[in-house]
N, C-alpha and C positions, 0 to 999 in steps of 0.2 A: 504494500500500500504506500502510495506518495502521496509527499502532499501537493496542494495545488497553491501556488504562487501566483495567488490573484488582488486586485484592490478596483475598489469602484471608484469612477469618476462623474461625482454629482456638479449637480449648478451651471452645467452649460448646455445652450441651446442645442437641439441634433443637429440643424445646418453647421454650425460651428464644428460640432464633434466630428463629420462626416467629412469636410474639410481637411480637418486636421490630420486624421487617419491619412488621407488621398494624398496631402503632401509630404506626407512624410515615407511613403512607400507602400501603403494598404490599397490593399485589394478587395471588391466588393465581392461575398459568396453568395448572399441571397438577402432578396428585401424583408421587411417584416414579415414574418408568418406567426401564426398562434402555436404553440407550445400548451400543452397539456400534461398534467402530473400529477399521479398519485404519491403519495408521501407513507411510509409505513412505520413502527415503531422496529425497533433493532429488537431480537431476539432475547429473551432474558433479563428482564426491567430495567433494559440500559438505555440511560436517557444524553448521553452524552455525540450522539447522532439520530441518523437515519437509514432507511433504503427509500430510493426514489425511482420511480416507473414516469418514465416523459416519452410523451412523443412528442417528435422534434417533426412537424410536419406531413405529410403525407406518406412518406417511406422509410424514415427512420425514426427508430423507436431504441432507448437505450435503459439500461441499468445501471444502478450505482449503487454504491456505498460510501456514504462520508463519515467522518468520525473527528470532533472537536476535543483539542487537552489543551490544557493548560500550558505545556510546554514551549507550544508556538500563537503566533496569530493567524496562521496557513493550517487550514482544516486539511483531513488525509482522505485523497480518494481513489477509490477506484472503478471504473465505467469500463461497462461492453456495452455491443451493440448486439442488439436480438433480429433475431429472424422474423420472430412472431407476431404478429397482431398486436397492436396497445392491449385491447381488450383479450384478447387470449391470454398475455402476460399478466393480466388483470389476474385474471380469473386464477390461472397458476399460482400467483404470491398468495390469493386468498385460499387455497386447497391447501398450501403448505403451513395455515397455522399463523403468516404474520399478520399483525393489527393495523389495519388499516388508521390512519392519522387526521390523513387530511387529502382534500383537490383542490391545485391548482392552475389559474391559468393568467400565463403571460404573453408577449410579444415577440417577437427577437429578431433583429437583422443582425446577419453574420461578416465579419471582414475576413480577411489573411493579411499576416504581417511577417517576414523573417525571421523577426525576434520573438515573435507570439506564438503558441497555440492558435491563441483562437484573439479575435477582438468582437467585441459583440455589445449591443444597443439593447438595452433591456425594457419593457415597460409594463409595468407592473399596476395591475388596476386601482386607480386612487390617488398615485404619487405620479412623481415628474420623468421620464424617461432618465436612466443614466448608463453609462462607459462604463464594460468590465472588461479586462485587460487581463487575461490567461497566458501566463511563459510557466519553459519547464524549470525556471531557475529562479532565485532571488534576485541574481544577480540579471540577469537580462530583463525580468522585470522592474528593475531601475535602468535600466539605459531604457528600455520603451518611455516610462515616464519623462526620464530628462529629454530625450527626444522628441518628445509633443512636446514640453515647456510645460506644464499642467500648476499650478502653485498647491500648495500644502493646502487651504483649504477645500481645493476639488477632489481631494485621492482622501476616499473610505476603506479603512480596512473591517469595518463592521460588516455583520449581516444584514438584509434589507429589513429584517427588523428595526432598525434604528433609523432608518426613516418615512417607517412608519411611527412611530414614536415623536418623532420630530413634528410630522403632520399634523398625526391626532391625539398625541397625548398617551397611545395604547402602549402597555408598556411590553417588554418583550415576551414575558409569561405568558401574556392573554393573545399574543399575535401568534408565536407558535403553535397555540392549541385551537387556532381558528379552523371549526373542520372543512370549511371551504372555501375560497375567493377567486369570486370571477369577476369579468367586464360585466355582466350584464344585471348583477345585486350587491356591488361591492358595498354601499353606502349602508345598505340594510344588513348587512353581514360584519360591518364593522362596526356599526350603531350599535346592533345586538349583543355584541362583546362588551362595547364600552356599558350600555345601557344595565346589561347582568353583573359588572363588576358595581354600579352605581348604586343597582339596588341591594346587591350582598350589603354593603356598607351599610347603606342605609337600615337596612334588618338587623345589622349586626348592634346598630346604634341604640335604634329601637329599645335591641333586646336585653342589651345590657342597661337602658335607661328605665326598664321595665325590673328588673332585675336589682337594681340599685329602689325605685321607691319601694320594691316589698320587702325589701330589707331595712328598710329606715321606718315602712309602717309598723313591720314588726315588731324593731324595737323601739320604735313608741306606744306601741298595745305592751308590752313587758314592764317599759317603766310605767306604766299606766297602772295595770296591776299591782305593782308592787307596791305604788304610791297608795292606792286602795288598802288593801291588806296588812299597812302598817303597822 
């Protein structure tokens, strides 16, 4: 298993970002297409990744495993390419027992660069489209960077977690457990997150303010009595 030596690049318009790719030596592979994913729990209450089932378009359809430590800021992966059906590979993960997570659905136009893997334009339903930048090295992933010229505020080493975060406030807990976001309910799918963590809270408040006057009633029915009974 490798890791993957990736960073996102937010805050700048596509025309710009597509630009920049083109003059510095990138290659267009394919315009935007829709991307679809199932997300599954790791085997054995390991919450420290995933497995993921995408299909990348019409003809390709891939598998992975990633795995997050502590040790780096570069997650470890590993990807094939399947033969089979999205949906047939579906159906296999769920026969074999793993837990389905989540579905997602994004964008993607693909580049080629020399120094890259891959360069690719992500857009992610709700947020701003942004640059992820795939080498097989740390090091060539910093000559890409300094090669666009990018400044320190445009390069994310986070997950798109954080910005969604940034947007709505959702924090990373409640975004990973989102069991699905697409283009066409994203608003009512992240309302609903935000809305149930709102009103946990609010029940929570409730219930301990609930909690607290029958404990204060209580013991003023106790000194009540006792003042009685003197």
């Amino acid at each position: 298993m490798l890791y993957e030596y990736e960073c996102k690049i937010i805050k700048i318009p596509i025309p710009k970002m597509r630009r920049i790719i083109q003059t510095n030596g990138g290659t267009k592979i394919h315009n935007s297409i829709l991307f679809r994913r199932y997300l599954f729990f790791l085997p054995g209450k390991r919450q420290n990744g995933f497995i993921r089932l995408r299909s990348e378009g019409k003809d390709r359809v891939t598998l992975t495993c990633k795995i997050f430590t502590s040790a780096s800021k570069y997650p470890k992966e590993d990807e094939i390419v399947l033969s089979s059906t999205f949906e047939q590979a579906y159906s296999f993960l769920l026969n074999c027992g793993l837990k389905e997570k989540s579905y997602i659905e994004t964008r993607r136009e693909k580049w080629r660069h020399p120094l890259a893997k891959e360069i690719v334009i992500d857009h992610w339903p709700g947020i701003d489209p942004y640059m992820e930048v795939d080498c097989e090295s740390e090091k060539n992933l910093k000559k890409v960077l300094d090669i666009f010229g990018f400044d320190k505020d445009n390069i994310c080493y986070d997950g798109v977690h954080e910005l969604y975060t940034n947007k709505y406030g959702i924090v990373k807990k409640h975004f990973i457990n989102l069991p699905r976001l697409d283009f066409k309910d994203f608003k009512k799918q992240l309302k609903y997150k935000l809305h149930s963590k709102t009103f946990k809270n609010k029940r929570t408040r409730s219930s301990n303010d609930r909690n607290t006057r029958t404990k204060t009633s209580k013991n003023r029915t106790r000194k009540c009595k006792k003042y009685k009974y003197k």
